[in-house]
N, CA and C atoms as a LAMMPS dump frame, in Angstrom:
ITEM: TIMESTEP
0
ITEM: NUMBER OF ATOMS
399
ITEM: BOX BOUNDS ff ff ff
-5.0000000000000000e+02 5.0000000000000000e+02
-5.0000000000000000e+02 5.0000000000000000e+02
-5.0000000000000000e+02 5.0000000000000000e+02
ITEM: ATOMS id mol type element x y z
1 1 1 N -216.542 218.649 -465.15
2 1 2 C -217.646 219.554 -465.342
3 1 3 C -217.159 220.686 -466.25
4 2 1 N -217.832 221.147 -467.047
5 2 2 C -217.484 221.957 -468.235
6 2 3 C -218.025 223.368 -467.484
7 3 1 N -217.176 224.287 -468.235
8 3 2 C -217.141 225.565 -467.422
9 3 3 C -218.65 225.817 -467.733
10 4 1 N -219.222 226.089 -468.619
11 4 2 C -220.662 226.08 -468.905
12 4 3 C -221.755 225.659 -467.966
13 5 1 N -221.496 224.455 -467.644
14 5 2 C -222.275 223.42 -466.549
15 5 3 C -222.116 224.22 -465.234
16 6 1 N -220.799 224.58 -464.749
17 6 2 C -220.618 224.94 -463.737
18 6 3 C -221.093 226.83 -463.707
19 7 1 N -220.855 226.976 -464.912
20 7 2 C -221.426 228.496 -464.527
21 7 3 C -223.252 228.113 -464.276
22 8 1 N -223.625 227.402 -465.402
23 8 2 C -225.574 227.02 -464.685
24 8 3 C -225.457 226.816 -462.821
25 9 1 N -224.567 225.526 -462.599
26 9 2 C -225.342 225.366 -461.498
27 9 3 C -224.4 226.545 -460.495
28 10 1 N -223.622 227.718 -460.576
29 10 2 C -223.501 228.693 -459.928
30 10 3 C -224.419 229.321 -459.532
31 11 1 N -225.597 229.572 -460.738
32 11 2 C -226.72 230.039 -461.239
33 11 3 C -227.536 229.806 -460.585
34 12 1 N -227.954 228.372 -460.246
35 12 2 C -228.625 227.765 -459.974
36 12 3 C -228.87 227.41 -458.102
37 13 1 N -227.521 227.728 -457.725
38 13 2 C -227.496 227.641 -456.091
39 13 3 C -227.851 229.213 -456.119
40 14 1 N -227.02 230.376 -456.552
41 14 2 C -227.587 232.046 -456.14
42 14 3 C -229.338 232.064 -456.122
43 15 1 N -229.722 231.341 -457.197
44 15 2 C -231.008 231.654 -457.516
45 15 3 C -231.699 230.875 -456.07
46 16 1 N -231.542 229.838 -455.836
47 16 2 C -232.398 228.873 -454.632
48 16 3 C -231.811 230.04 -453.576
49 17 1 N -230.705 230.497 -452.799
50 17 2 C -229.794 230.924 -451.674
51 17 3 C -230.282 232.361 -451.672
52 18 1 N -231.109 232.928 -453.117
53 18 2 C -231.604 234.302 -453.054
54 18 3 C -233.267 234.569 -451.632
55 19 1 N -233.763 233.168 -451.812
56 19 2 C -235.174 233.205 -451.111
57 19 3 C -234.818 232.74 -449.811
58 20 1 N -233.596 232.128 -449.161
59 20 2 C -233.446 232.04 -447.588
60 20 3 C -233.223 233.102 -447.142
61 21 1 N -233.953 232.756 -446.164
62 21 2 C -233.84 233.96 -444.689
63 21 3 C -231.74 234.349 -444.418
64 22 1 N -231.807 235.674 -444.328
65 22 2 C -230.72 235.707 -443.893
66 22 3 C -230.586 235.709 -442.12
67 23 1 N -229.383 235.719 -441.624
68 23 2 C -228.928 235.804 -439.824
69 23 3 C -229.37 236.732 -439.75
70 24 1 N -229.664 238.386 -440.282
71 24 2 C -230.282 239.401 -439.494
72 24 3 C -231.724 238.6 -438.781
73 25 1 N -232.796 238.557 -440.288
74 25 2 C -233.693 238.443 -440.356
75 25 3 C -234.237 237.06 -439.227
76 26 1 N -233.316 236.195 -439.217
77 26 2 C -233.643 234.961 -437.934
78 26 3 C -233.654 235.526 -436.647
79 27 1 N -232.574 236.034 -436.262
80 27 2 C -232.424 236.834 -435.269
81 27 3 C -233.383 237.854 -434.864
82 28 1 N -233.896 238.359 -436.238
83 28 2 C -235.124 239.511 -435.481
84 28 3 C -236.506 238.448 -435.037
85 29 1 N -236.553 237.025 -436.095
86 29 2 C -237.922 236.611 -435.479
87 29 3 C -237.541 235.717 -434.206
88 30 1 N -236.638 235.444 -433.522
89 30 2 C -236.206 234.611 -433.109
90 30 3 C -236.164 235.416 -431.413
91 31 1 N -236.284 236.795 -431.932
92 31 2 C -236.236 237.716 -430.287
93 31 3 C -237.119 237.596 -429.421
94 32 1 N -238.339 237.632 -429.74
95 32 2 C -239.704 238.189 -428.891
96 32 3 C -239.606 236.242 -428.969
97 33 1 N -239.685 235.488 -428.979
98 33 2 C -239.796 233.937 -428.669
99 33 3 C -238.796 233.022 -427.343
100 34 1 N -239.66 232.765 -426.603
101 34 2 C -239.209 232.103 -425.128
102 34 3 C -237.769 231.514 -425.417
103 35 1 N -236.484 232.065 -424.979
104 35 2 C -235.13 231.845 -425.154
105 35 3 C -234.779 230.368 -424.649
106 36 1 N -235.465 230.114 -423.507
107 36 2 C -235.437 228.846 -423.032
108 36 3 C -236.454 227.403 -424.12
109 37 1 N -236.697 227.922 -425.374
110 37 2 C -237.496 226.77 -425.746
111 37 3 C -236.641 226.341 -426.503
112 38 1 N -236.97 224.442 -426.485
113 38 2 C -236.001 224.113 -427.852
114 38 3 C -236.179 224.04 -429.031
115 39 1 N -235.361 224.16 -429.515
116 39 2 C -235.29 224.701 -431.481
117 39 3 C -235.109 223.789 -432.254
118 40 1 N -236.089 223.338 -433.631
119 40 2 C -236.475 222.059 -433.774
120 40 3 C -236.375 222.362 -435.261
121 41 1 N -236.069 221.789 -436.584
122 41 2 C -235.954 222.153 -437.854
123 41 3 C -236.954 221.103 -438.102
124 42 1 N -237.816 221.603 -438.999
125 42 2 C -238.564 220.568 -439.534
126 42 3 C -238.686 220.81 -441.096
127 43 1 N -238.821 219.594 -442.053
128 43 2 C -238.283 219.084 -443.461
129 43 3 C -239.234 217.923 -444.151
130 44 1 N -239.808 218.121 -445.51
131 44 2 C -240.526 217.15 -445.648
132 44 3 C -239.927 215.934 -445.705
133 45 1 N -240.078 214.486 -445.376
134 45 2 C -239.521 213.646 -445.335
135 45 3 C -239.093 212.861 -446.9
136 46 1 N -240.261 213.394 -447.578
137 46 2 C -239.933 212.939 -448.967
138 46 3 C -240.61 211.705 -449.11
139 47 1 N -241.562 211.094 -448.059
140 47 2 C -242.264 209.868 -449.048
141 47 3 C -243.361 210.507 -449.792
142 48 1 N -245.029 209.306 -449.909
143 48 2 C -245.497 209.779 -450.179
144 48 3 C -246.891 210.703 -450.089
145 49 1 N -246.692 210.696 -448.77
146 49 2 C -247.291 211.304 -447.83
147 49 3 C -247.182 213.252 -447.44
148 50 1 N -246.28 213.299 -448.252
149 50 2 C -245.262 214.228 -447.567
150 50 3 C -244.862 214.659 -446.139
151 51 1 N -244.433 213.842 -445.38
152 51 2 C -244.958 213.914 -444.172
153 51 3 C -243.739 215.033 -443.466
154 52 1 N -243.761 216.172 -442.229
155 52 2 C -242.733 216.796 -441.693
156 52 3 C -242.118 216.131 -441.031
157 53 1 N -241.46 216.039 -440.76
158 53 2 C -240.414 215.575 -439.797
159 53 3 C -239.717 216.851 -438.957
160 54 1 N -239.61 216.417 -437.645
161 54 2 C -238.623 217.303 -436.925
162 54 3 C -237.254 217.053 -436.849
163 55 1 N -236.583 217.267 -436.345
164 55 2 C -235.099 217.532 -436.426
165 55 3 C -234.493 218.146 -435.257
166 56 1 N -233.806 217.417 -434.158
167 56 2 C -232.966 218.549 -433.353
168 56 3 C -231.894 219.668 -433.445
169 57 1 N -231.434 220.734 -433.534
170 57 2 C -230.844 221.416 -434.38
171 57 3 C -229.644 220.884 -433.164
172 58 1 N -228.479 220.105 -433.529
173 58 2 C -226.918 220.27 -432.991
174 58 3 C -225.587 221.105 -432.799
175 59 1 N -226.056 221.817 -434.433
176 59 2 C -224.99 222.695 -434.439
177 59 3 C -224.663 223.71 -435.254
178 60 1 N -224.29 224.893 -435.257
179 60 2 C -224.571 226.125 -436.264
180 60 3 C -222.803 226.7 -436.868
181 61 1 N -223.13 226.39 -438.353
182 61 2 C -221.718 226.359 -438.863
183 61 3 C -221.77 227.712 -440.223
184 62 1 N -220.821 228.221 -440.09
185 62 2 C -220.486 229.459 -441.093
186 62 3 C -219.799 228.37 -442.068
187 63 1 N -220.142 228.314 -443.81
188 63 2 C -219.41 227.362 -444.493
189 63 3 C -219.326 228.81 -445.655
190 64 1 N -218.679 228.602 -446.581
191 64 2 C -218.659 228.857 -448.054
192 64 3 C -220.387 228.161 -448.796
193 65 1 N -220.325 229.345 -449.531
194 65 2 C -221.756 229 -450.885
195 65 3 C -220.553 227.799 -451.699
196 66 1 N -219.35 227.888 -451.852
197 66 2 C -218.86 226.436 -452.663
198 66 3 C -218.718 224.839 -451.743
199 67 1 N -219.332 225.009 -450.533
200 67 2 C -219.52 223.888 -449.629
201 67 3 C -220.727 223.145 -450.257
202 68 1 N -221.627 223.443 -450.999
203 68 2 C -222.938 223.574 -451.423
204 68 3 C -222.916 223.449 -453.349
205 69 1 N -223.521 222.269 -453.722
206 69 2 C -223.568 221.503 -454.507
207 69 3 C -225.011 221.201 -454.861
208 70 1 N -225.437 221.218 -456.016
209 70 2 C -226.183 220.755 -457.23
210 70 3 C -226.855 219.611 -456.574
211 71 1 N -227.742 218.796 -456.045
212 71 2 C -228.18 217.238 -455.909
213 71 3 C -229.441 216.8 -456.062
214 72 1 N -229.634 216.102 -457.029
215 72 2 C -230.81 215.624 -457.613
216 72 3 C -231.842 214.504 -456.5
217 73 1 N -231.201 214.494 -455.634
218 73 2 C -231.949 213.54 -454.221
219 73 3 C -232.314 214.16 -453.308
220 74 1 N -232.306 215.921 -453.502
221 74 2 C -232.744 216.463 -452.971
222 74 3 C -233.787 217.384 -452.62
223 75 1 N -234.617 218.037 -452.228
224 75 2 C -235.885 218.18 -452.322
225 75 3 C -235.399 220.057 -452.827
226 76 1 N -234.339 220.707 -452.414
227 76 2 C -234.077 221.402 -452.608
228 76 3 C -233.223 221.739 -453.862
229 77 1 N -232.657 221.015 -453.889
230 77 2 C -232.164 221.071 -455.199
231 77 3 C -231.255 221.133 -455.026
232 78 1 N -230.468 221.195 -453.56
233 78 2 C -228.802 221.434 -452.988
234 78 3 C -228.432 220.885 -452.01
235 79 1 N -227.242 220.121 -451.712
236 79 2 C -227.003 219.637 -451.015
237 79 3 C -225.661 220.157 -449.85
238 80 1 N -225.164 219.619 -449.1
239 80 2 C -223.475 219.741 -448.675
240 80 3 C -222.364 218.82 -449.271
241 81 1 N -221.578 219.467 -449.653
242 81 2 C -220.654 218.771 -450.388
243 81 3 C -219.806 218.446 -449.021
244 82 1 N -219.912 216.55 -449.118
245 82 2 C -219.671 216.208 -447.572
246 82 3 C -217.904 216.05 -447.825
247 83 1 N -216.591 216.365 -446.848
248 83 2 C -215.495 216.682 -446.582
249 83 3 C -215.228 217.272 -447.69
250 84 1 N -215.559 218.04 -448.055
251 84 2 C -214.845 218.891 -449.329
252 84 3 C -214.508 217.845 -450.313
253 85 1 N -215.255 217.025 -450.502
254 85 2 C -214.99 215.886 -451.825
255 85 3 C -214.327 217.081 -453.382
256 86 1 N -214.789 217.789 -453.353
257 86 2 C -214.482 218.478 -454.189
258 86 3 C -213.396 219.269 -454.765
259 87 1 N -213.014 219.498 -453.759
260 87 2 C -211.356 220.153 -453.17
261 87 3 C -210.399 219.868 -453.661
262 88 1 N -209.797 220.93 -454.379
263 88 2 C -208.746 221.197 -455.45
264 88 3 C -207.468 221.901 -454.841
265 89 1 N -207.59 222.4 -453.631
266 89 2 C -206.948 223.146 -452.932
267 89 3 C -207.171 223.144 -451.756
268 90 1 N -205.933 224.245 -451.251
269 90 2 C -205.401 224.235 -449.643
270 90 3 C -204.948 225.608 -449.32
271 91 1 N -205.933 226.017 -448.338
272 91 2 C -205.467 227.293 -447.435
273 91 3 C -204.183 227.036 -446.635
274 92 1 N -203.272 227.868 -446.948
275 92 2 C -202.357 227.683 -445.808
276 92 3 C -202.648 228.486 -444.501
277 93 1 N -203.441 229.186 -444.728
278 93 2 C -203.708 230.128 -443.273
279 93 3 C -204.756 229.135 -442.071
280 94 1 N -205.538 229.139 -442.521
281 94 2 C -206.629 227.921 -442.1
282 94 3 C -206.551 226.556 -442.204
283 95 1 N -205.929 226.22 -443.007
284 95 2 C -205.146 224.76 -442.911
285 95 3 C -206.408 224.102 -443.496
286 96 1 N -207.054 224.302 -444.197
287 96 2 C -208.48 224.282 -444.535
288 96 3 C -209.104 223.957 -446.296
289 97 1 N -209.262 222.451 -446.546
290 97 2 C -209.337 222.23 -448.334
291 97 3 C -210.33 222.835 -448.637
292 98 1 N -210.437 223.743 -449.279
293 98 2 C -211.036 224.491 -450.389
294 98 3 C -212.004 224.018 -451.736
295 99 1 N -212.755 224.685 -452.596
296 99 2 C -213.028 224.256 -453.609
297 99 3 C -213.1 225.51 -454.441
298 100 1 N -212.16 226.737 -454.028
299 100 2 C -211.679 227.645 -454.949
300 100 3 C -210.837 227.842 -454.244
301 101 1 N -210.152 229.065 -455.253
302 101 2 C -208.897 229.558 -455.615
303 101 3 C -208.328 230.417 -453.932
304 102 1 N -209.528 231.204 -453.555
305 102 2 C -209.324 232.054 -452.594
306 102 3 C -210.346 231.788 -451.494
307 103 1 N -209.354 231.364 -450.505
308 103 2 C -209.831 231.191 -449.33
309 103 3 C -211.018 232.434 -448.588
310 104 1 N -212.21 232.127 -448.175
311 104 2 C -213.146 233.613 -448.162
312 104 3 C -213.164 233.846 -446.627
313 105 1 N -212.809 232.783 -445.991
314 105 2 C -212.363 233.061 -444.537
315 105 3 C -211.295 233.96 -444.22
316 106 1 N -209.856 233.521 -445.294
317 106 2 C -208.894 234.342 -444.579
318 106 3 C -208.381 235.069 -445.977
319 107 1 N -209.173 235.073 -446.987
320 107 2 C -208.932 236.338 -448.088
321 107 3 C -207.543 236.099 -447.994
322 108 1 N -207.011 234.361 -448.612
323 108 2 C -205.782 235.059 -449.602
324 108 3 C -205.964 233.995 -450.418
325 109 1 N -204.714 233.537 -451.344
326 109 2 C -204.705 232.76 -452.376
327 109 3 C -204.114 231.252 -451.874
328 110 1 N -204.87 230.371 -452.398
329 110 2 C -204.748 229.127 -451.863
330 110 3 C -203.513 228.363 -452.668
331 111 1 N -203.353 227.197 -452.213
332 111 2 C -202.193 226.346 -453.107
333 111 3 C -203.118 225.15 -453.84
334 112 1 N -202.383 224.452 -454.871
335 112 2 C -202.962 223.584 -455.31
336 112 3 C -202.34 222.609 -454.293
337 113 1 N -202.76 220.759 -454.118
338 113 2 C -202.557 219.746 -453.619
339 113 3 C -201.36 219.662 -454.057
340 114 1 N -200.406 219.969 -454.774
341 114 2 C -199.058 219.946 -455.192
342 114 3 C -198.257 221.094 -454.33
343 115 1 N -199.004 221.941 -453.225
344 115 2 C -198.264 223.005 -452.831
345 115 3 C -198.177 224.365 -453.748
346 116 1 N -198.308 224.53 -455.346
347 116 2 C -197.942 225.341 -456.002
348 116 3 C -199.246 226.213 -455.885
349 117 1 N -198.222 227.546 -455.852
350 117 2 C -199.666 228.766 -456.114
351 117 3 C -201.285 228.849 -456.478
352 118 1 N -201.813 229.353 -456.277
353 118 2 C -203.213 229.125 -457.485
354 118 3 C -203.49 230.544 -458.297
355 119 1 N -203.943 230.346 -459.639
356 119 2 C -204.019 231.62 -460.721
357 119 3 C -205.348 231.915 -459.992
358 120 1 N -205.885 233.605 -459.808
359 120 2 C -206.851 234.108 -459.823
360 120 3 C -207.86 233.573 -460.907
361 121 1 N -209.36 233.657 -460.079
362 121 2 C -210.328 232.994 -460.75
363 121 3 C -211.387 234.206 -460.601
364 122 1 N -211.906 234.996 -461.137
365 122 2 C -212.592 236.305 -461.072
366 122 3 C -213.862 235.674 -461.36
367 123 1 N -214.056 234.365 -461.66
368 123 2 C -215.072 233.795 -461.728
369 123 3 C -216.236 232.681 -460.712
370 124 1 N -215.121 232.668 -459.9
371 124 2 C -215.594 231.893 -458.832
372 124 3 C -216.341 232.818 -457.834
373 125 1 N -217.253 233.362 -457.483
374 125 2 C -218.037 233.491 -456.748
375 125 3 C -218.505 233.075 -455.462
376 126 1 N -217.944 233.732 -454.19
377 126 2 C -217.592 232.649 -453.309
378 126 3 C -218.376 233.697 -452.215
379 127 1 N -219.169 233.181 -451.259
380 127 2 C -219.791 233.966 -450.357
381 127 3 C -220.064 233.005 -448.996
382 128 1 N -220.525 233.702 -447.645
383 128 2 C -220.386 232.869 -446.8
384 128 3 C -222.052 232.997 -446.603
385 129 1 N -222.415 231.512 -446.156
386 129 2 C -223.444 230.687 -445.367
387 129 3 C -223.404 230.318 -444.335
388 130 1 N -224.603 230.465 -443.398
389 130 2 C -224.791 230.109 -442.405
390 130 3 C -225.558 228.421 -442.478
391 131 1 N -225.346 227.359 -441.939
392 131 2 C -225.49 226.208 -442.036
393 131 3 C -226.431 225.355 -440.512
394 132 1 N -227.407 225.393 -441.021
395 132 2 C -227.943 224.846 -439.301
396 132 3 C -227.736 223.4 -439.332
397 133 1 N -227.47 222.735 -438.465
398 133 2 C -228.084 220.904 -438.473
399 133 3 C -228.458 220.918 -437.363
């Protein structure tokens, strides 16, 4: 991917990730609503019907905005980049493959798959997401 390409679709996830709800904002609508009810995600299915579908929610994960990838099969326009396919690197603190330079969990500098250092990237843009399934 050419640095060009990758600066668009940087572009291109901030711009979609600008209109989700943030954790304050869930949390405030999520108060005054019966604590005991269950919590259900619903998604168009994508035929041609558009039909919703529900969804049981399993599990709630803090990832990196670089977990999160460009995908044309998707209705959103973004997908999860599934095991870090992408991953160029290795936290040694977190023990944790990467797809930049600096780990945003434990804020330091990662190694490449060879073990060796990694050069600062002032360009990578790295922020944390909240992830429902």
């Amino acid at each position: 991917m050419t640095s060009r390409s990758r600066e668009r679709s940087r572009e291109n996830i901030h711009r979609t990730l600008q209109n989700a709800m943030t954790v304050r904002q869930l949390i405030e609508r999520l108060e005054d609503l019966d604590q005991d009810a269950p919590v259900l995600f619903a998604c168009n299915y994508g035929d041609y019907h558009n039909t919703m579908q529900t969804l049981t929610i399993d599990d709630v994960d803090e990832m990196q905005s670089t977990d999160i990838a460009e995908s044309a099969y998707s209705h959103s326009g973004l997908a999860l980049i599934d095991d870090n396919e992408d991953a160029g690197f290795y936290c040694p603190v977190c023990e944790s493959e990467r797809t930049t330079a600096t780990c945003p969990k434990c804020n330091c500098r990662c190694v490449t798959e060879d073990g060796l250092p990694v050069e600062a990237d002032d360009d990578d843009e790295v922020f944390m997401v909240v992830v429902i399934r």
